[in-house]
NUVO-305385 format. One record per residue (C-alpha): x, z, y; residue in three letters. Coordinates in steps of 0.5 Angstrom, whole numbers, plus 2048, in hexadecimal, padded with zeros to 3 digits. Example, Ala and Ser with C-alpha at 12.3 -4.5 7.8 and 13.67 -1.06 7.14 Angstrom:
<nodes>
   x   z   y res
 819 810 7F7 ALA
 81B 80E 7FE SER
</nodes>
This chain:
<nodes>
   x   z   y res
 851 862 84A UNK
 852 85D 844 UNK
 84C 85E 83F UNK
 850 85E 839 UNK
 857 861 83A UNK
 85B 861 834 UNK
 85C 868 831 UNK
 863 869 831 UNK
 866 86F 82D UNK
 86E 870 82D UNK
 873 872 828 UNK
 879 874 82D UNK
 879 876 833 UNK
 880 876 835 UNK
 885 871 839 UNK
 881 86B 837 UNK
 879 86E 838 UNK
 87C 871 83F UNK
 87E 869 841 UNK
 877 866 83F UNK
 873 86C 842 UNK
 871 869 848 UNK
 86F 862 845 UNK
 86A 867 841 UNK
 868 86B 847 UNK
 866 865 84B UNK
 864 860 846 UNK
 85D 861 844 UNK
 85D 85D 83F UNK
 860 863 83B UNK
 85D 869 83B UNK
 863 870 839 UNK
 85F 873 833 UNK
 864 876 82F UNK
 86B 878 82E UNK
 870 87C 829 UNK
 877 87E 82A UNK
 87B 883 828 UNK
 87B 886 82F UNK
 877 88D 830 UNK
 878 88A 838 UNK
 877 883 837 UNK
 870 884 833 UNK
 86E 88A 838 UNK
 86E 885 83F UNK
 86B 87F 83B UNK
 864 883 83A UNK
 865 887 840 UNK
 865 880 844 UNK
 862 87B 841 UNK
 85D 87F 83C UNK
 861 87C 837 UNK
 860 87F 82F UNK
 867 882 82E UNK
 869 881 825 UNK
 86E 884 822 UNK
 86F 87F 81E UNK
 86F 878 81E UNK
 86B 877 818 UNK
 867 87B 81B UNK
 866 876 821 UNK
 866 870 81D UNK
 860 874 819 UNK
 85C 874 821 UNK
 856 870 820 UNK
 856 86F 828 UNK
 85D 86C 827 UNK
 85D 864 828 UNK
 863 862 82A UNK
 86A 867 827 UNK
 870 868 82B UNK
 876 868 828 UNK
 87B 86B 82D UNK
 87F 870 827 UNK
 887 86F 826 UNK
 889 868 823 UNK
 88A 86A 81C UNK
 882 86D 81B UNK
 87F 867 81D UNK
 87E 864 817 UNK
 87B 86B 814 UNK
 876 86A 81A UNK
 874 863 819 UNK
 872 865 813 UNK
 86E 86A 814 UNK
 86A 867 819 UNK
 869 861 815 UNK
 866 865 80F UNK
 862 868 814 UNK
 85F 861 817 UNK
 862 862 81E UNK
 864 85D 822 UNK
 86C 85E 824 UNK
 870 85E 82A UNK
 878 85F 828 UNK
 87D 860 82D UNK
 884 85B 82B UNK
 887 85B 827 UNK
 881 85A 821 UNK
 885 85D 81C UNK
 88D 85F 81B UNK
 88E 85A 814 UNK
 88C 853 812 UNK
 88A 857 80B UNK
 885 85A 811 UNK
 883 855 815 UNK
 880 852 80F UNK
 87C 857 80C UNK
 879 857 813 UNK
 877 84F 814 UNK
 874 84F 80C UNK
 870 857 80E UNK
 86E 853 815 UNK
 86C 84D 811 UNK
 867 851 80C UNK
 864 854 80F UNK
 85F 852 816 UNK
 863 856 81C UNK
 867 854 821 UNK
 86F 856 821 UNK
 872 853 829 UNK
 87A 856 82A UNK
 87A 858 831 UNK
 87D 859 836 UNK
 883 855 836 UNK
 884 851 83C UNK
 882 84A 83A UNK
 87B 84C 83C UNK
 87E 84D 844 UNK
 87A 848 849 UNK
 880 844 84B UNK
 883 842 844 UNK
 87B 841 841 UNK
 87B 83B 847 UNK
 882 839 845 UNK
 880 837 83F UNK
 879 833 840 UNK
 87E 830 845 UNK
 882 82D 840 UNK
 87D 82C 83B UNK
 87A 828 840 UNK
 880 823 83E UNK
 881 822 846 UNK
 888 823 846 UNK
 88A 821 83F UNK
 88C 825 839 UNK
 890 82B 83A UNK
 897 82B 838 UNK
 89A 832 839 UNK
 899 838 83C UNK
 89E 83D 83F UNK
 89A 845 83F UNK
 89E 84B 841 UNK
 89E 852 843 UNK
 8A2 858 844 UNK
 89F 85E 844 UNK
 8A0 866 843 UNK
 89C 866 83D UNK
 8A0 869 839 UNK
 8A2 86F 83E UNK
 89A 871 83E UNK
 898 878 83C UNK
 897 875 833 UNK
 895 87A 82D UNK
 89B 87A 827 UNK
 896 873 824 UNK
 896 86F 829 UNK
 89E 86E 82A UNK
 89E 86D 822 UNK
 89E 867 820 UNK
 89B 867 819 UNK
 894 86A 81C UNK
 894 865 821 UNK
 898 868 826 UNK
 89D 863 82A UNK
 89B 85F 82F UNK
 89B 858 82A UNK
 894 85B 828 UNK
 892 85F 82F UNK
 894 85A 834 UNK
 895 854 830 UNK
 88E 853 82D UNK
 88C 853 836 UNK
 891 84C 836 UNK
 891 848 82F UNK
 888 849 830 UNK
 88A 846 838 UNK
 88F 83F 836 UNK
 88A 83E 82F UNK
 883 83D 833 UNK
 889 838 838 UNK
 88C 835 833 UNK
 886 834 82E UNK
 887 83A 829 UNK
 88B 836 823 UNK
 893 83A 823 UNK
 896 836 81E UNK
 89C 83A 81E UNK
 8A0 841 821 UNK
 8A6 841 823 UNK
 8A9 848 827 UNK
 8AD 84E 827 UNK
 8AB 855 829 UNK
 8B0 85A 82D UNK
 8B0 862 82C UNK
 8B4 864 831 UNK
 8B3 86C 832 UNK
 8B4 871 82C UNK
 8B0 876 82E UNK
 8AA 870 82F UNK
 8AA 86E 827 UNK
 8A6 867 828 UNK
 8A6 860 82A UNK
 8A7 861 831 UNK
 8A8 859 833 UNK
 8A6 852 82F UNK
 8A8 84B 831 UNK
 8A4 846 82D UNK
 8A3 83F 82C UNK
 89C 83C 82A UNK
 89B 835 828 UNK
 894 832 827 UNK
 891 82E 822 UNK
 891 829 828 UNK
 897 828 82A UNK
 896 82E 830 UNK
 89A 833 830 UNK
 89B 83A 834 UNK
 8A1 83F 835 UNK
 89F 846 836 UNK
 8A3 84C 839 UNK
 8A1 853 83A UNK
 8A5 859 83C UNK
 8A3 860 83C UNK
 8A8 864 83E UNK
 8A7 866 845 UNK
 8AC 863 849 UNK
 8AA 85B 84B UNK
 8A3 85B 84E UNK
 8A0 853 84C UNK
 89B 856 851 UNK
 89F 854 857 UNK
 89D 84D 855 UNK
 896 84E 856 UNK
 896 850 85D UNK
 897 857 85B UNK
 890 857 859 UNK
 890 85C 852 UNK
 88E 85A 84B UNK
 887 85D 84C UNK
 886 859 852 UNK
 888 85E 859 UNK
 88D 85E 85D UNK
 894 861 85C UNK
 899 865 860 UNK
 8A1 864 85D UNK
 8A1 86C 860 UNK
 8A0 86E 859 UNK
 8A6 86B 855 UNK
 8A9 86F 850 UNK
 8A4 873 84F UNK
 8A2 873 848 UNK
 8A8 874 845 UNK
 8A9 87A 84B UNK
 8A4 87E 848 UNK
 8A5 87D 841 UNK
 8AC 87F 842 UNK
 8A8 887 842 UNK
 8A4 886 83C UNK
 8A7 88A 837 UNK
 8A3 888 831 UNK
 89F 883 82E UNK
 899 888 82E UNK
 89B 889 836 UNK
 89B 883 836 UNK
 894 881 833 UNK
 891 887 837 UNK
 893 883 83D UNK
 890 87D 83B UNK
 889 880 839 UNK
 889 883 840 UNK
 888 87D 844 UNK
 883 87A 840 UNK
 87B 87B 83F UNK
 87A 883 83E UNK
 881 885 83F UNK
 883 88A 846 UNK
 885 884 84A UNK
 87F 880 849 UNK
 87A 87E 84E UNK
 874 87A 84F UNK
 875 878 855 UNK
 87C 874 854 UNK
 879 86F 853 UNK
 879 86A 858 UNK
 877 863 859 UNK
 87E 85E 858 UNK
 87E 858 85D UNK
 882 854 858 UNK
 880 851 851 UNK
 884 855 84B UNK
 88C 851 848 UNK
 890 851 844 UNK
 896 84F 847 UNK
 899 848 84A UNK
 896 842 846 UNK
 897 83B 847 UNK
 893 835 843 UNK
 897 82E 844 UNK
 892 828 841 UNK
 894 821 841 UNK
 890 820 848 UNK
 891 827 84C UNK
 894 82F 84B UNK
 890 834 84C UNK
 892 83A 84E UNK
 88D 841 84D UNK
 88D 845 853 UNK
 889 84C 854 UNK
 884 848 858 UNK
 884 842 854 UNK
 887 83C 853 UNK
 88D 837 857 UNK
 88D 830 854 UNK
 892 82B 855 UNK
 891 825 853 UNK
 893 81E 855 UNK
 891 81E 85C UNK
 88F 825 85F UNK
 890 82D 85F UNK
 888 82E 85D UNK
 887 837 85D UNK
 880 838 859 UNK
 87F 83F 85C UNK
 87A 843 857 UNK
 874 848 859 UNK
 876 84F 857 UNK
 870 853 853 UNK
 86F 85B 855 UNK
 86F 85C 84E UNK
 875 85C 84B UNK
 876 858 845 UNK
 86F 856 845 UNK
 871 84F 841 UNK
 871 854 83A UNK
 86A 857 83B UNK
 869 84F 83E UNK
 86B 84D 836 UNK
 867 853 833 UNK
 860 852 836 UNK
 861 84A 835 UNK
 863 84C 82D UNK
 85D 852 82C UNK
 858 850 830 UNK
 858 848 830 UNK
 85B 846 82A UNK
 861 843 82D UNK
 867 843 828 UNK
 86C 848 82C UNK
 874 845 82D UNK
 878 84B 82C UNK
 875 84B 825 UNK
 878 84E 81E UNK
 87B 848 81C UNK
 87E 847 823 UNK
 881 84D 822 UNK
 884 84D 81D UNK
 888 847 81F UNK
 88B 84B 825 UNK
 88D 851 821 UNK
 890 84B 81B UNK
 894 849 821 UNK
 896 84F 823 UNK
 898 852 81C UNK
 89C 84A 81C UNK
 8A0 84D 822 UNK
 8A2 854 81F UNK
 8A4 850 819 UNK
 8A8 84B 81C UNK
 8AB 850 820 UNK
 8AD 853 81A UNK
 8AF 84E 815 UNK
 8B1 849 81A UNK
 8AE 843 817 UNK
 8A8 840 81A UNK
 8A2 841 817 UNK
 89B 83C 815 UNK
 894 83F 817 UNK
 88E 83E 812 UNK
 888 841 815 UNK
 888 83D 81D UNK
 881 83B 820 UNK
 87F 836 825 UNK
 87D 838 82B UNK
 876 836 82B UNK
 874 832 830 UNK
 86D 835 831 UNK
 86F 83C 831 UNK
 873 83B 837 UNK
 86E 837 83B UNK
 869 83C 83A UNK
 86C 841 83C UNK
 86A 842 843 UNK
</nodes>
């Protein structure tokens, strides 16, 4: 047992808190000590099985004097409201992507995190996943020149699941530019080097009854002459998948048996309140949960096919690792899975809070991922090419450190 968890209390214990839970179950580095939600069920099972304090309120969980570190795991438009409570009672913050939903937003947070002496860490997006934090020392290594492009996509069923009303709407962060968006801008700026200087994309809403961006195609272009296309689809036919060995996004295996089945149990929901039922339902304190699905993936996490062509080599990210080409040779670099899952976020926590290292995912790096993804959403809208202001390098030193 580590000797100095980090005391962790959460705001949220909906889809995202199920997904980091076994992180935090097995970690001990964290120790679970508060939560809050609007869920009767949701606070009842965190007492029940971890002794946790269950608050009615996130100001109360923020005012919690064993609270260290916050979790912010509420819908996208609350984000910033529990940033700022937190901040104001000097707790150590971290937010699930996207940090905030405006630019006018993620400002405010770089300027509170900034004035004060907490922490903020944005996770977990998929740029913390081994195989891409390797990539990324690999090409900073200068071994295989400079990186001149990259080509990321995915096609998912993200769209067909279980949603609540806000979620599938695009004003308060709904739509898959800033869901799943944030996961592939973070992943190709730690490739590319962080500096977008422009966005050029359109965006597809193709289901009436799924009032949202549904699909985006994006061009980036980098200050140093990189640049990145961007694909993602969200509409549960194609499965991108398939060319990653079948192996799913959180890194198990995956039968092609189930196909159609999101749109397929939709098709009997027959309300949006039904249908965010549903969704609660299978989440940490619904019916449907059980802490006993957890199981260990024999995978590292993806988010879809990714190649990275430098001057000297192509780099393709698989779900066990890398595969180079370069000159001469096919080079696989397999990586050593952790038990813990997403083990690489609690990795950047413990070296900002107890070590002082200055963290990657910071609120400035952010707040460029999410100017990149609103750049989508008005490029799309307008048709004209967008120019980025706030763009960060990706710091050398933080990647390196990383473990």
């Amino acid at each position: 047992m580590n000797k100095n968890p980090i005391a962790l209390g959460v705001i949220g214990l909906g889809r995202a808190f199920t997904l980091m839970l076994p992180t935090f179950m097995q970690d001990q580095r964290i120790r679970l000590v508060a939560g809050t939600d609007p869920r009767a069920s949701a606070r009842q099972l965190l007492q029940d099985e971890f002794g946790a304090r269950a608050h009615n309120s996130a100001e109360a969980l923020c005012s919690d004097p064993e609270v260290e570190l916050v979790y912010i795991a509420s819908p996208h438009q609350y984000h910033m409201q529990h940033i700022r409570l937190a901040i104001a009672a000097g707790k150590h913050v971290l937010v699930e992507k996207p940090m905030a939903i405006s630019l006018a937003e993620c400002h405010q947070i770089v300027d509170l995190v900034e004035q004060s002496k907490t922490t903020l860490i944005v996770g977990h997006s998929h740029s913390f996943n081994a195989p891409i934090r390797y990539a990324s020392k690999l090409l900073q290594s200068g071994r295989y020149g400079p990186v001149g492009m990259i080509n990321a996509i995915n096609y998912t069923d993200f769209l067909y699941r279980p949603r609540r009303s806000d979620e599938l709407n695009t004003a308060l962060g709904g739509g898959v530019v800033l869901s799943q968006g944030a996961h592939q801008v973070d992943i190709v700026r730690l490739l590319a080097g962080g500096m977008v200087s422009t966005v050029q994309a359109s965006t597809a809403n193709w289901d009436a009854k799924r009032p949202t961006e549904g699909a985006y195609g994006a061009l980036l272009r980098f200050e140093n002459g990189a640049f990145a296309t961007l694909t993602y689809s969200g509409y549960a036919h194609y499965d991108s998948d398939e060319l990653m060995d079948n192996v799913s996004e959180m890194g198990y295996d995956k039968s092609s048996a189930g196909y159609g089945a999101r749109r397929a149990a939709l098709a009997h929901v027959a309300s949006p309140d039904e249908e965010a039922t549903l969704k609660q339902n299978s989440v940490f304190g619904g019916p449907n949960f059980s802490l006993q699905q957890f199981d260990v993936a024999p995978w590292h996490q993806h988010f879809g096919p990714l190649i990275v062509s430098a001057a000297g080599a192509d780099i393709r990210l698989t779900a066990s690792g890398l595969v180079i080409y370069d000159d001469t040779q096919r080079i696989v670099e397999t990586l050593k899975t952790s038990s813990i899952p997403r083990v690489e976020v609690i990795d950047e926590v413990w070296a900002a809070l107890r070590n002082g290292v200055a963290p990657l995912h910071d609120a400035r790096w952010a707040r460029a991922t999410t100017e990149v993804c609103l750049a989508i959403l008005e490029s799309a809208s307008t048709g004209q090419q967008q120019h980025l202001q706030f763009q960060v390098p990706t710091p050398a030193s933080s990647v390196n450190n990383l473990p």
